[in-house]
N, C-alpha and C positions, 0 to 999 in steps of 0.2 A: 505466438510461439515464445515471443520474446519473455512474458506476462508471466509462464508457468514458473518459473523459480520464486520469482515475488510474490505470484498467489501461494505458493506452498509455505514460503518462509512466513507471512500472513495468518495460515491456518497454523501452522505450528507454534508461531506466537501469540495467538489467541487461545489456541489450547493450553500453552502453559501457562497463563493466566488467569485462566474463569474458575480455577478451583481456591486462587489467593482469592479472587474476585468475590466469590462464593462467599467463602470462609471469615473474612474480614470483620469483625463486628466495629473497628473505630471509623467514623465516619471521616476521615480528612485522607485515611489511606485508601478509603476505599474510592475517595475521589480521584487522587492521586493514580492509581490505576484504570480508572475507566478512561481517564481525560487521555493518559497513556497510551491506551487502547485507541482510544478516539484520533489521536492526531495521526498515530502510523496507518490506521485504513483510512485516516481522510488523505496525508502524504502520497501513501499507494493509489488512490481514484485520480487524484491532482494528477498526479509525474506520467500518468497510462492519457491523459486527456494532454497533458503536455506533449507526449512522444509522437501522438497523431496527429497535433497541429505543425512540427515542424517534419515529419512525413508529407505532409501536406506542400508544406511550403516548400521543401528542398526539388528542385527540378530533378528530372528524369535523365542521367547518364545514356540510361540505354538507348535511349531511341535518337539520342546525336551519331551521327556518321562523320567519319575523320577523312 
């Protein structure tokens, strides 16, 4: 649940880029934008594998009894 504002901001920054992407004919910009491209959905996979390992690790409140 948490995911859905990042995947959307994700798909809307990718849509605003694939038509620069498209369009580009100089090869150093067009680098410069896929690499762009490249590191924000690699950032997004990373930070979603990150969030579920310290889920993992953080103990469970709820099921202590005071």
């Amino acid at each position: 649940m948490k995911q859905i504002p990042a995947i959307i901001s994700m798909v809307l920054l990718v849509a605003f880029l694939v038509p620069y992407i498209w369009k580009i004919t100089e090869f150093p910009l067009l680098v410069l934008l896929v690499f762009g491209v490249f590191l924000a959905i690699y950032d997004f996979y990373v930070s979603g594998k990150k969030a579920a390992q310290r889920a993992e690790q953080q103990p469970s409140y709820k099921s202590e009894s005071t």
